[in-house]
PDB file of N, CA, C and O in Angstrom, chain B, residues numbered from 101:
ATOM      1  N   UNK B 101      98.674 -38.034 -23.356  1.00  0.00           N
ATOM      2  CA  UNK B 101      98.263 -39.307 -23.911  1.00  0.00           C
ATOM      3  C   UNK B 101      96.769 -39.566 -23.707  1.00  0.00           C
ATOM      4  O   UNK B 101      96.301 -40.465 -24.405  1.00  0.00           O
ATOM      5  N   UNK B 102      96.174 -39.110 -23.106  1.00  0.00           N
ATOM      6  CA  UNK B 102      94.972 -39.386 -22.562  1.00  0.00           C
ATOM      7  C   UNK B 102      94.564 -37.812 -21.574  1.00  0.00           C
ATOM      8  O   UNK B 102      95.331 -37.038 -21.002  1.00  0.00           O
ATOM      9  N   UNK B 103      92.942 -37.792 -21.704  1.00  0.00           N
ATOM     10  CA  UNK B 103      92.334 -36.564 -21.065  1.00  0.00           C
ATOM     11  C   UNK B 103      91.155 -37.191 -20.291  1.00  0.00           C
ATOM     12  O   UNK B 103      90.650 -38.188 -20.807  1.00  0.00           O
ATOM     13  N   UNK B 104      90.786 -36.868 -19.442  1.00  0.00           N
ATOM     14  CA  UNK B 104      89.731 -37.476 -18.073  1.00  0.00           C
ATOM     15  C   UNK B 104      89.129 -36.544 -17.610  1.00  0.00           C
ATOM     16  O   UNK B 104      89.730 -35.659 -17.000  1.00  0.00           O
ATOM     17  N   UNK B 105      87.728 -36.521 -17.799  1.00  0.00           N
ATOM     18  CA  UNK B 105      86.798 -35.348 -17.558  1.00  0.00           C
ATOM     19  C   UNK B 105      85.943 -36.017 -16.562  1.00  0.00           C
ATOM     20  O   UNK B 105      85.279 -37.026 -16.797  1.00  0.00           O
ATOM     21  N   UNK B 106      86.008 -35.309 -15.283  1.00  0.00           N
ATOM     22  CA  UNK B 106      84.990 -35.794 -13.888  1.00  0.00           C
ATOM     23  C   UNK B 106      83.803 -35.219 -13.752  1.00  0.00           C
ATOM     24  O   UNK B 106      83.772 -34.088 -13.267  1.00  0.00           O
ATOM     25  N   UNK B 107      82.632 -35.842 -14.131  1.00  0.00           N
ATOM     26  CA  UNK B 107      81.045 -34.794 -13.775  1.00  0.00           C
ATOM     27  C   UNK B 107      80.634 -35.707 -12.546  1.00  0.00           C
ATOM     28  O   UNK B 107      79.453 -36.047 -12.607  1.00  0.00           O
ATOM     29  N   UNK B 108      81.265 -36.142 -11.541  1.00  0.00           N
ATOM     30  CA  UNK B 108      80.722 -37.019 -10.757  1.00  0.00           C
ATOM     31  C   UNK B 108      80.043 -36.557  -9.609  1.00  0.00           C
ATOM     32  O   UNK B 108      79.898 -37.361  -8.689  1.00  0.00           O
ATOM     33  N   UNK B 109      79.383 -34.852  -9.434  1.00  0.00           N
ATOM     34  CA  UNK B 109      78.965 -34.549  -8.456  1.00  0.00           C
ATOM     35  C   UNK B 109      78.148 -33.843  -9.092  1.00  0.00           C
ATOM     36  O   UNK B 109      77.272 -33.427  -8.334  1.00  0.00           O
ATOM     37  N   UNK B 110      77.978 -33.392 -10.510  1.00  0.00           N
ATOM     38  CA  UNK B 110      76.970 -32.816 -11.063  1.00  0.00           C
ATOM     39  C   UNK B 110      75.845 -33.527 -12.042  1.00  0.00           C
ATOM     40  O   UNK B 110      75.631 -33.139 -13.191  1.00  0.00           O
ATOM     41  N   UNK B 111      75.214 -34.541 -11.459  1.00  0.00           N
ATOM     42  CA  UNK B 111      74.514 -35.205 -12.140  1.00  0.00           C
ATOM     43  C   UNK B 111      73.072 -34.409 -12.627  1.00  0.00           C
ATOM     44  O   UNK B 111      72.370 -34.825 -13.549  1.00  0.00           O
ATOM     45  N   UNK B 112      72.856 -33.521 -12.043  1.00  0.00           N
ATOM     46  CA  UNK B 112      71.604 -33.130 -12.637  1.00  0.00           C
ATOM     47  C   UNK B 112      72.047 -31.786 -14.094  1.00  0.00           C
ATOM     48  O   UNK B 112      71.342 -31.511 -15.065  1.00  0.00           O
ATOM     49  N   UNK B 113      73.184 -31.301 -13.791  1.00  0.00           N
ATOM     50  CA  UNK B 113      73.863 -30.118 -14.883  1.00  0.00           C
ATOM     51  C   UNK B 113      75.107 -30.210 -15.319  1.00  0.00           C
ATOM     52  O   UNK B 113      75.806 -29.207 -15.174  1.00  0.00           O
ATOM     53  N   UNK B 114      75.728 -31.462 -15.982  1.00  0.00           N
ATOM     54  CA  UNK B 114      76.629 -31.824 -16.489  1.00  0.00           C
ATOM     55  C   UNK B 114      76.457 -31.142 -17.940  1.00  0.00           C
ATOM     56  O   UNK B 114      75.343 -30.766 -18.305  1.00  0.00           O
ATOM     57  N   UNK B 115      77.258 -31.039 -18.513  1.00  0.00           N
ATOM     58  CA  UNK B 115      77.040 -30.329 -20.073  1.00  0.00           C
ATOM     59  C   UNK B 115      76.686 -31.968 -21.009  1.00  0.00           C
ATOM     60  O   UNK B 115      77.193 -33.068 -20.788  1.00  0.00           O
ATOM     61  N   UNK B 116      75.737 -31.619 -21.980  1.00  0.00           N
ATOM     62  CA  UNK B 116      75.151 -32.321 -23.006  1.00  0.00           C
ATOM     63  C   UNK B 116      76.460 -32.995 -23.464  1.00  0.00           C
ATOM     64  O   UNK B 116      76.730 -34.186 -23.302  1.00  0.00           O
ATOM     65  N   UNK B 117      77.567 -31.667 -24.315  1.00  0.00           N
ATOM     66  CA  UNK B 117      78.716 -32.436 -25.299  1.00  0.00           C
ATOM     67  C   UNK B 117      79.578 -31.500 -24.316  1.00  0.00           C
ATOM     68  O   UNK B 117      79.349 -30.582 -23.528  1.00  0.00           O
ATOM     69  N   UNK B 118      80.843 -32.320 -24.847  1.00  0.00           N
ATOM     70  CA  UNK B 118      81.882 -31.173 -24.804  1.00  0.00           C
ATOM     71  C   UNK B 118      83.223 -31.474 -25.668  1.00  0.00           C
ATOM     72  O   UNK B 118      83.476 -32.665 -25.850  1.00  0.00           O
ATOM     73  N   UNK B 119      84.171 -30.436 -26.259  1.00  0.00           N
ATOM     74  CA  UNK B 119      85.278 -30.844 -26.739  1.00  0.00           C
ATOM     75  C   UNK B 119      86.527 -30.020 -26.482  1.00  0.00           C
ATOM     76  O   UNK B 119      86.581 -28.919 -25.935  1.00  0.00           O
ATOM     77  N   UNK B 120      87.465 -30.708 -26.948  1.00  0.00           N
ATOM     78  CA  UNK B 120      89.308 -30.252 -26.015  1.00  0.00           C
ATOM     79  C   UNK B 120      89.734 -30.080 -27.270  1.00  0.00           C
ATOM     80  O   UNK B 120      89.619 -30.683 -28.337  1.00  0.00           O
ATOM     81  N   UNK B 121      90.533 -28.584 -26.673  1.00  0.00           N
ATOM     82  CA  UNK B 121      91.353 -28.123 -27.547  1.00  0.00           C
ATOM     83  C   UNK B 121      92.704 -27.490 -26.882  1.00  0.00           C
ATOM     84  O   UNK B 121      92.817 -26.748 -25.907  1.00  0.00           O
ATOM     85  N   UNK B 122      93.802 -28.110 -27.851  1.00  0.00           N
ATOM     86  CA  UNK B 122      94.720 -27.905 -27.177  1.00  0.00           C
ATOM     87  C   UNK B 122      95.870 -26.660 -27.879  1.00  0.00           C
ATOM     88  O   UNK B 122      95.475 -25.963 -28.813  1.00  0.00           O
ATOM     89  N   UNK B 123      96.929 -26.535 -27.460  1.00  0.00           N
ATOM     90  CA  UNK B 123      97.577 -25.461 -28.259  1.00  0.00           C
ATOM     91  C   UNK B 123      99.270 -26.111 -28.317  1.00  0.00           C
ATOM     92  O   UNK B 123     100.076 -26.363 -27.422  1.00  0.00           O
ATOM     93  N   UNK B 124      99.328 -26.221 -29.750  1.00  0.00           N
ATOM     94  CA  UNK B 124     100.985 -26.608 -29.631  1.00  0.00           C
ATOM     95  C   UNK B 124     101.537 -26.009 -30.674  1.00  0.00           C
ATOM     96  O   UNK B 124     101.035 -25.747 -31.767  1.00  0.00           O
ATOM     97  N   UNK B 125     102.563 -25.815 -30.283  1.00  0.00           N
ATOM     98  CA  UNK B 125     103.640 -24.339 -31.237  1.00  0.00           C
ATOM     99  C   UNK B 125     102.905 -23.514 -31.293  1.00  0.00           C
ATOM    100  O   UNK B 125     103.190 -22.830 -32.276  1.00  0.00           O
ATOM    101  N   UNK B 126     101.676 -22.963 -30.558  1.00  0.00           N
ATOM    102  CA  UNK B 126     101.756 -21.561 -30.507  1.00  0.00           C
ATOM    103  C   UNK B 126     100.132 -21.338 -31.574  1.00  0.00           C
ATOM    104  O   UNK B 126      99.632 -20.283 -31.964  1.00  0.00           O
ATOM    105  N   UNK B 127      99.698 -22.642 -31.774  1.00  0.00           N
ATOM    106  CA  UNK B 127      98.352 -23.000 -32.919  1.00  0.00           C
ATOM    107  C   UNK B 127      97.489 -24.326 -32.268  1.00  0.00           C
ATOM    108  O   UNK B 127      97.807 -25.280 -31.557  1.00  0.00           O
ATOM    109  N   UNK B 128      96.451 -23.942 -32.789  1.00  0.00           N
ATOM    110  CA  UNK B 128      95.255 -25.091 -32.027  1.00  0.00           C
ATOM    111  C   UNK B 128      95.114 -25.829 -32.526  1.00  0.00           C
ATOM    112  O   UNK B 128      94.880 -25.796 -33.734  1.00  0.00           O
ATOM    113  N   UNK B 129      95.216 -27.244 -31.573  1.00  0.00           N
ATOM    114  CA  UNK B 129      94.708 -28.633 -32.407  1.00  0.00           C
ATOM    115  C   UNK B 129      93.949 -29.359 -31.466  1.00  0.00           C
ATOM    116  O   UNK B 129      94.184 -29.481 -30.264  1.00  0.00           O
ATOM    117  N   UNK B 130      92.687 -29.997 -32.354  1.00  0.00           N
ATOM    118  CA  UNK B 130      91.484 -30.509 -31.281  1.00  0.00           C
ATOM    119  C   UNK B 130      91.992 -31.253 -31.068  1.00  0.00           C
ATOM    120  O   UNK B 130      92.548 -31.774 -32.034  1.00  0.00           O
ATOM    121  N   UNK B 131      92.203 -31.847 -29.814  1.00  0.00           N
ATOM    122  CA  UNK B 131      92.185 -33.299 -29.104  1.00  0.00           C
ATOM    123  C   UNK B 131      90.791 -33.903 -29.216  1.00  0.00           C
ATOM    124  O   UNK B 131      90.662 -34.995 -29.769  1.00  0.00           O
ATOM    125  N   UNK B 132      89.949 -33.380 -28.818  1.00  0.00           N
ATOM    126  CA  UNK B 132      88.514 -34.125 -28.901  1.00  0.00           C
ATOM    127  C   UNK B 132      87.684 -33.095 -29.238  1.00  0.00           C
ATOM    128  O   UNK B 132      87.345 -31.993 -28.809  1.00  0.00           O
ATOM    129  N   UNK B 133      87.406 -34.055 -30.435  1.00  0.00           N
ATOM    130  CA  UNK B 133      85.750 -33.506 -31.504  1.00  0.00           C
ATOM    131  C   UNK B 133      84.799 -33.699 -30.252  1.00  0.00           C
ATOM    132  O   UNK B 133      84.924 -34.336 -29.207  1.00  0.00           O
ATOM    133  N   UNK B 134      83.939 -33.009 -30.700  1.00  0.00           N
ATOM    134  CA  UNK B 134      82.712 -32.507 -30.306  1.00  0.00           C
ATOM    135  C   UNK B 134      81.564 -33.602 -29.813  1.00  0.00           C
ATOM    136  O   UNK B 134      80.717 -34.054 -30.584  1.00  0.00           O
ATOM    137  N   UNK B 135      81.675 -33.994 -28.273  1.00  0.00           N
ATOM    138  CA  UNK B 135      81.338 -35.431 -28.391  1.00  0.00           C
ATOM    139  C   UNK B 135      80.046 -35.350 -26.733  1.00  0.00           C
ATOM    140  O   UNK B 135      80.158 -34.679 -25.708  1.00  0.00           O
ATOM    141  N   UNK B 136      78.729 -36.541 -27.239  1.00  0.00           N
ATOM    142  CA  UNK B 136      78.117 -36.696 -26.445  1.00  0.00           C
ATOM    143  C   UNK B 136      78.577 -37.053 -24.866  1.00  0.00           C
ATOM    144  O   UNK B 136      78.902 -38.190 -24.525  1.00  0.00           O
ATOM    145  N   UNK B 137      78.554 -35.981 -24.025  1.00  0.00           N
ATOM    146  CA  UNK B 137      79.170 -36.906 -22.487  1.00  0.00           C
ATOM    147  C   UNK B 137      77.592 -37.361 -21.745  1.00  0.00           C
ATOM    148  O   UNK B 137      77.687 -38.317 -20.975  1.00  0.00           O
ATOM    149  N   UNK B 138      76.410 -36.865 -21.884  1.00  0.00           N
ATOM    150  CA  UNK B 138      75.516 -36.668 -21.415  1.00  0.00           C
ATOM    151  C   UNK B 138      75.081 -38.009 -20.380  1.00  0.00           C
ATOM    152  O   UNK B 138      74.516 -37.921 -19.290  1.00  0.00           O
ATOM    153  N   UNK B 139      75.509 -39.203 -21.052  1.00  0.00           N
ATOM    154  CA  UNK B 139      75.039 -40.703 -20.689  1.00  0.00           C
ATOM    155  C   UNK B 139      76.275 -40.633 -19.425  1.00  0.00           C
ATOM    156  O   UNK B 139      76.280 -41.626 -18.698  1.00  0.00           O
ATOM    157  N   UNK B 140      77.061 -39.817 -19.182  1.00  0.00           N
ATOM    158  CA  UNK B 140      78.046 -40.053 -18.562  1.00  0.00           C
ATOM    159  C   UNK B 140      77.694 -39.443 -16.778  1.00  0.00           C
ATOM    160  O   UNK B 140      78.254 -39.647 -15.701  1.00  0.00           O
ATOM    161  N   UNK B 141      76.740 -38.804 -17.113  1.00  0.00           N
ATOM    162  CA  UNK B 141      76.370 -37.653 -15.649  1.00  0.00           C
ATOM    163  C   UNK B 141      76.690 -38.914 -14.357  1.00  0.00           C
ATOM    164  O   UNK B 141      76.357 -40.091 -14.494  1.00  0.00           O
ATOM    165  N   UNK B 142      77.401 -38.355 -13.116  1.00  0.00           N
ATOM    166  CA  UNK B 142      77.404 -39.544 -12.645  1.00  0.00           C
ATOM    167  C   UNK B 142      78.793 -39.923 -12.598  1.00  0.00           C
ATOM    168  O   UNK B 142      79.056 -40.509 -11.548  1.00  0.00           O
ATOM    169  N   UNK B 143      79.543 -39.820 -13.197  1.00  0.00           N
ATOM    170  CA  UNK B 143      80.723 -40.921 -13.288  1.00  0.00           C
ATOM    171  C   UNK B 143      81.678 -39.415 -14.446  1.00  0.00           C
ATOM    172  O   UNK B 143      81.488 -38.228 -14.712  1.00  0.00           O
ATOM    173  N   UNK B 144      82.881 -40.715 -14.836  1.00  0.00           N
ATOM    174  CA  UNK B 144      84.128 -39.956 -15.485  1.00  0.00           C
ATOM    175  C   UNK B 144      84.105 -40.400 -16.988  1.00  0.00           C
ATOM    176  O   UNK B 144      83.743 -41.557 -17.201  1.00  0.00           O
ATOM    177  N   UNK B 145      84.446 -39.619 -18.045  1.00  0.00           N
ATOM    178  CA  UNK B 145      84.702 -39.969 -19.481  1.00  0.00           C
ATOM    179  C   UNK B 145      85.944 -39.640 -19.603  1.00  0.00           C
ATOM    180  O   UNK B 145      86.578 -38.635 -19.282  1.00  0.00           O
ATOM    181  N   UNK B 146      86.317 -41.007 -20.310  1.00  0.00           N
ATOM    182  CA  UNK B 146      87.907 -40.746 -20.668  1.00  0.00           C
ATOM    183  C   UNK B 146      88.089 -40.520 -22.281  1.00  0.00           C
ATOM    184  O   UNK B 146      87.240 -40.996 -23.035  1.00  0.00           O
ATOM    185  N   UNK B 147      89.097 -39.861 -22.751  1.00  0.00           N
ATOM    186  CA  UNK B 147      89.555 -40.141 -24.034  1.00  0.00           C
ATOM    187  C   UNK B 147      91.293 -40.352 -24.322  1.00  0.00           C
ATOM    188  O   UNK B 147      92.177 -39.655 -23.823  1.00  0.00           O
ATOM    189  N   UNK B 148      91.477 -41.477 -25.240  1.00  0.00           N
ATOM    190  CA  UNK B 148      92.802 -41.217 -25.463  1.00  0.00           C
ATOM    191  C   UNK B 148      93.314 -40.340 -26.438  1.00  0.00           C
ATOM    192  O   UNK B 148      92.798 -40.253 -27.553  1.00  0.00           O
ATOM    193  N   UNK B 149      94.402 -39.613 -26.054  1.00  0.00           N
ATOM    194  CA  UNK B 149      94.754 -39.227 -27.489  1.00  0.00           C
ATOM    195  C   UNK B 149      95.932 -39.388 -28.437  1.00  0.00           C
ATOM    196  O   UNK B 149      96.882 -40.091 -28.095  1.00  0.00           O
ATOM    197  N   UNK B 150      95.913 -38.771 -29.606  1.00  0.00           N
ATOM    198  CA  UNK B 150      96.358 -39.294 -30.744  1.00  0.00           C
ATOM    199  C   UNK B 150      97.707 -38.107 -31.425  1.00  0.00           C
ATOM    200  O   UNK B 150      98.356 -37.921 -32.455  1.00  0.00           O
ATOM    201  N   UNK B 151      97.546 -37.577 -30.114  1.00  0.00           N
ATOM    202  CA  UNK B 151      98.457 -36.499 -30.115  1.00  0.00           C
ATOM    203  C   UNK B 151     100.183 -36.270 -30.336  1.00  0.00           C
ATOM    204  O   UNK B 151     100.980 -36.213 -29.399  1.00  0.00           O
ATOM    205  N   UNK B 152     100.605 -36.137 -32.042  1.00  0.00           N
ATOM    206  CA  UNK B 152     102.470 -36.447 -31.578  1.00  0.00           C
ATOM    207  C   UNK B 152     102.892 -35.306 -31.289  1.00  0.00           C
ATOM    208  O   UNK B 152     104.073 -35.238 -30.949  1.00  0.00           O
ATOM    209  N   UNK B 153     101.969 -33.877 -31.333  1.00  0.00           N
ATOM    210  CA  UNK B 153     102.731 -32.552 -30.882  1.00  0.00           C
ATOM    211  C   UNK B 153     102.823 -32.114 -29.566  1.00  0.00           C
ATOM    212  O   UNK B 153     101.647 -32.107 -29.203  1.00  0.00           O
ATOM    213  N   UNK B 154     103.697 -31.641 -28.368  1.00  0.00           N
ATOM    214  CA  UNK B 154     104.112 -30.856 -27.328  1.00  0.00           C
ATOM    215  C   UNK B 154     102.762 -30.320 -27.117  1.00  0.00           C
ATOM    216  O   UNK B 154     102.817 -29.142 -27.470  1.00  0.00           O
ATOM    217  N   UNK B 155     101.563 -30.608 -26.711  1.00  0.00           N
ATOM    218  CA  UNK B 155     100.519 -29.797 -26.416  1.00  0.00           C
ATOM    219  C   UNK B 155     101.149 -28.915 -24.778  1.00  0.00           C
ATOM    220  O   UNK B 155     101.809 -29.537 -23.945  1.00  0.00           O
ATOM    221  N   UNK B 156     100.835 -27.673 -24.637  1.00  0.00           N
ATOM    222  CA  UNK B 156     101.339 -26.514 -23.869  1.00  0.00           C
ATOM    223  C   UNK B 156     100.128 -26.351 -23.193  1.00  0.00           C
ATOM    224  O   UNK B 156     100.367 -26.247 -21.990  1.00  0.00           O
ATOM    225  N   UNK B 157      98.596 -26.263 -23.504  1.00  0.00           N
ATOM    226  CA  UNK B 157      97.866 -26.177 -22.869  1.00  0.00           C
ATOM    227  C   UNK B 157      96.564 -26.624 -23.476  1.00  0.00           C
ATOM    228  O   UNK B 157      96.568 -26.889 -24.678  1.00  0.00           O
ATOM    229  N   UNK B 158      94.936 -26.792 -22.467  1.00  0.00           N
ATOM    230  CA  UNK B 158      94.504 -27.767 -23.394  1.00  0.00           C
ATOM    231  C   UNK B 158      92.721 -26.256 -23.180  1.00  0.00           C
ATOM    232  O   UNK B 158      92.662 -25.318 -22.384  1.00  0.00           O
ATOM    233  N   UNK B 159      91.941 -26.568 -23.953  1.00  0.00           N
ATOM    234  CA  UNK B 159      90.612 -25.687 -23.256  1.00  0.00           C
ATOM    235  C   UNK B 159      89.174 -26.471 -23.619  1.00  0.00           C
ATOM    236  O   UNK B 159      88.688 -26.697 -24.728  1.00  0.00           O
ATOM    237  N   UNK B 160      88.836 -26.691 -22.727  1.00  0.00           N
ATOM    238  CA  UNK B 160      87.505 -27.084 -22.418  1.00  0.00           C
ATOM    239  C   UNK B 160      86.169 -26.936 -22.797  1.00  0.00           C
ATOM    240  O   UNK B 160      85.459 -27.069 -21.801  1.00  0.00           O
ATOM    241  N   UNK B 161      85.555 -26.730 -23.755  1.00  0.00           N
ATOM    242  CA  UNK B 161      84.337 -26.237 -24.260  1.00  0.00           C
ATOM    243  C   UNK B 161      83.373 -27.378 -23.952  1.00  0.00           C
ATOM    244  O   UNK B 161      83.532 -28.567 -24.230  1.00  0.00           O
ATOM    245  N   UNK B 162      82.159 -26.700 -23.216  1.00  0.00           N
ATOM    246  CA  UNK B 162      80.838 -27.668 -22.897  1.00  0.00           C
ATOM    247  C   UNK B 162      79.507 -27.177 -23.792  1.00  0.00           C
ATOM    248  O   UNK B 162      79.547 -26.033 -24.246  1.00  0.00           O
ATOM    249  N   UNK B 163      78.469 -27.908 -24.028  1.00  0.00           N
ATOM    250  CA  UNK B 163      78.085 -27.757 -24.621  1.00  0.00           C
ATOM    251  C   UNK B 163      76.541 -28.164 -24.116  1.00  0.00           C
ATOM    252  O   UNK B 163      76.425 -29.332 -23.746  1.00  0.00           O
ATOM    253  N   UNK B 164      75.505 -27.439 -24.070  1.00  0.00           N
ATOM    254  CA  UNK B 164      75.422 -25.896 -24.176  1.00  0.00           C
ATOM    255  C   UNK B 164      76.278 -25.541 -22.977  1.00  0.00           C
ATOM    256  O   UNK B 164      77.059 -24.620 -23.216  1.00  0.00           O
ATOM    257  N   UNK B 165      76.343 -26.119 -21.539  1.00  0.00           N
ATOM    258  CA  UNK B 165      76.584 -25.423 -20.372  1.00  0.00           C
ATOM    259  C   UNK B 165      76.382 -26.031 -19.548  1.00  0.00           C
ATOM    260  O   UNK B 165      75.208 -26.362 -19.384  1.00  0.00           O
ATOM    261  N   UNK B 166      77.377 -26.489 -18.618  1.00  0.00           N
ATOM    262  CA  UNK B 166      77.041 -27.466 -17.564  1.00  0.00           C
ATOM    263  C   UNK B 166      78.506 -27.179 -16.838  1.00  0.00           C
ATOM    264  O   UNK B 166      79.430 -26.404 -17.085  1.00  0.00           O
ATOM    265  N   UNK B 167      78.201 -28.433 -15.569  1.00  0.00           N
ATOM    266  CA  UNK B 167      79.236 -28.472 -14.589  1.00  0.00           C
ATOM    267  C   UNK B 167      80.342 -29.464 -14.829  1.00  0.00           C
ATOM    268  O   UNK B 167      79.942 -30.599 -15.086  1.00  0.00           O
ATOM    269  N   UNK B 168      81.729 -29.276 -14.800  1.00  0.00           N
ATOM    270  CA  UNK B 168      82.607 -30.326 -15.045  1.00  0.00           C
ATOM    271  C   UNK B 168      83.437 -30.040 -13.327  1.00  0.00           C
ATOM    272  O   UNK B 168      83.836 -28.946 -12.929  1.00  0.00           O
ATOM    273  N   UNK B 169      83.498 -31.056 -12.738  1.00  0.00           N
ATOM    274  CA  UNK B 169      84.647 -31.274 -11.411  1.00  0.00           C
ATOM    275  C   UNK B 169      85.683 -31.220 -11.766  1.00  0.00           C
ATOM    276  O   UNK B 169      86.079 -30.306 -11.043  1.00  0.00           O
ATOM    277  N   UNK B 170      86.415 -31.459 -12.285  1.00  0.00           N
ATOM    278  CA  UNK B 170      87.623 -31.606 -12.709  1.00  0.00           C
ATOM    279  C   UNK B 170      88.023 -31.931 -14.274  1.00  0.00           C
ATOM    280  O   UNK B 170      87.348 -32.591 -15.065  1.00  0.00           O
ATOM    281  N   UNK B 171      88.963 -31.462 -14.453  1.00  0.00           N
ATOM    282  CA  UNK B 171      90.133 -32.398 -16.072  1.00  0.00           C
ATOM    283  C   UNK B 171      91.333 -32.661 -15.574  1.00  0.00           C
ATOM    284  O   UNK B 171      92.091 -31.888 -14.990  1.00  0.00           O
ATOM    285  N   UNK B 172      91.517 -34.119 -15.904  1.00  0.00           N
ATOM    286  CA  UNK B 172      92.737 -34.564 -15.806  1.00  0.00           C
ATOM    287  C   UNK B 172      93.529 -34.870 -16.909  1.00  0.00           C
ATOM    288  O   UNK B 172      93.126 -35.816 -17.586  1.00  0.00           O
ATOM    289  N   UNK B 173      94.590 -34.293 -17.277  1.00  0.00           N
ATOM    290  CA  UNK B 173      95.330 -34.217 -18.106  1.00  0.00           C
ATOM    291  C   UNK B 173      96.733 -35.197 -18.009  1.00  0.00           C
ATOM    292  O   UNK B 173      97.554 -34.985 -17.117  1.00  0.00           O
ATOM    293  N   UNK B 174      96.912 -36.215 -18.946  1.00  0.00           N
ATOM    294  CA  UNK B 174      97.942 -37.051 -18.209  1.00  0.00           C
ATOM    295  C   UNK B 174      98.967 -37.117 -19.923  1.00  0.00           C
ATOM    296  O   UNK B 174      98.679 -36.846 -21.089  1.00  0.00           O
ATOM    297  N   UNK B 175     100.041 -37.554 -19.318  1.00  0.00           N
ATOM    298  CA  UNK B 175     100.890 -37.430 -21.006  1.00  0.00           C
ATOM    299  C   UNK B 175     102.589 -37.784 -20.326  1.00  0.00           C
ATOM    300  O   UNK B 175     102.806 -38.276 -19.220  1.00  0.00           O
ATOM    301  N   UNK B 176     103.493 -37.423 -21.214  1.00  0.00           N
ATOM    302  CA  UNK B 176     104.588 -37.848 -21.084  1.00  0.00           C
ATOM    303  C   UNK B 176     105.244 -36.856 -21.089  1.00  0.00           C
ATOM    304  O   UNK B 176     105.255 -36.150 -22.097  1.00  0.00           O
ATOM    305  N   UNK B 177     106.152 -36.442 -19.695  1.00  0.00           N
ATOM    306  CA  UNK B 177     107.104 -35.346 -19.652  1.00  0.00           C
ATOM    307  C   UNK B 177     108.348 -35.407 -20.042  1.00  0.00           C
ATOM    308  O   UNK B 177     109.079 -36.390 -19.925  1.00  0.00           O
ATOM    309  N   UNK B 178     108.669 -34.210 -20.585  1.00  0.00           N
ATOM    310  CA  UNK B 178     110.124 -34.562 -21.235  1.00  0.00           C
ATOM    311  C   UNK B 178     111.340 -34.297 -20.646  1.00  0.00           C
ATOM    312  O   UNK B 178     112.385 -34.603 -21.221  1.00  0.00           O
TER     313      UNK B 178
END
């Protein structure tokens, strides 16, 4: 239902953008377009998502290259 990306210890090399991609039935669907985190260095960006398929797993792309602490991945188990 929602994805939570932590740069809260890499304020000087957090990545510019970054976007989530996830995999359900076995095919990729973006959770999150390709999006500025940069204003975020410092702290956590959340996104909700809009997701009605079984996502199985999700992947992380930063943009150009930076540090992420953590992803938190939260949703509804079946």
């Amino acid at each position: 239902t929602r994805i939570q990306i932590d740069v809260t210890y890499v304020r000087n090399n957090n990545p510019r953008e970054l976007s989530v991609t996830g995999l359900a039935n076995g095919k990729p669907v973006n959770l999150v377009k390709r999006t500025p985190v940069k204003a975020f260095a410092g702290n956590k960006v959340e996104f909700q998502l809009d997701a009605l398929e079984k996502i199985e797993a999700v992947h992380v792309t930063v943009f150009p290259d930076g540090g992420i602490n953590r992803v938190h991945v939260f949703g509804i188990i079946e």
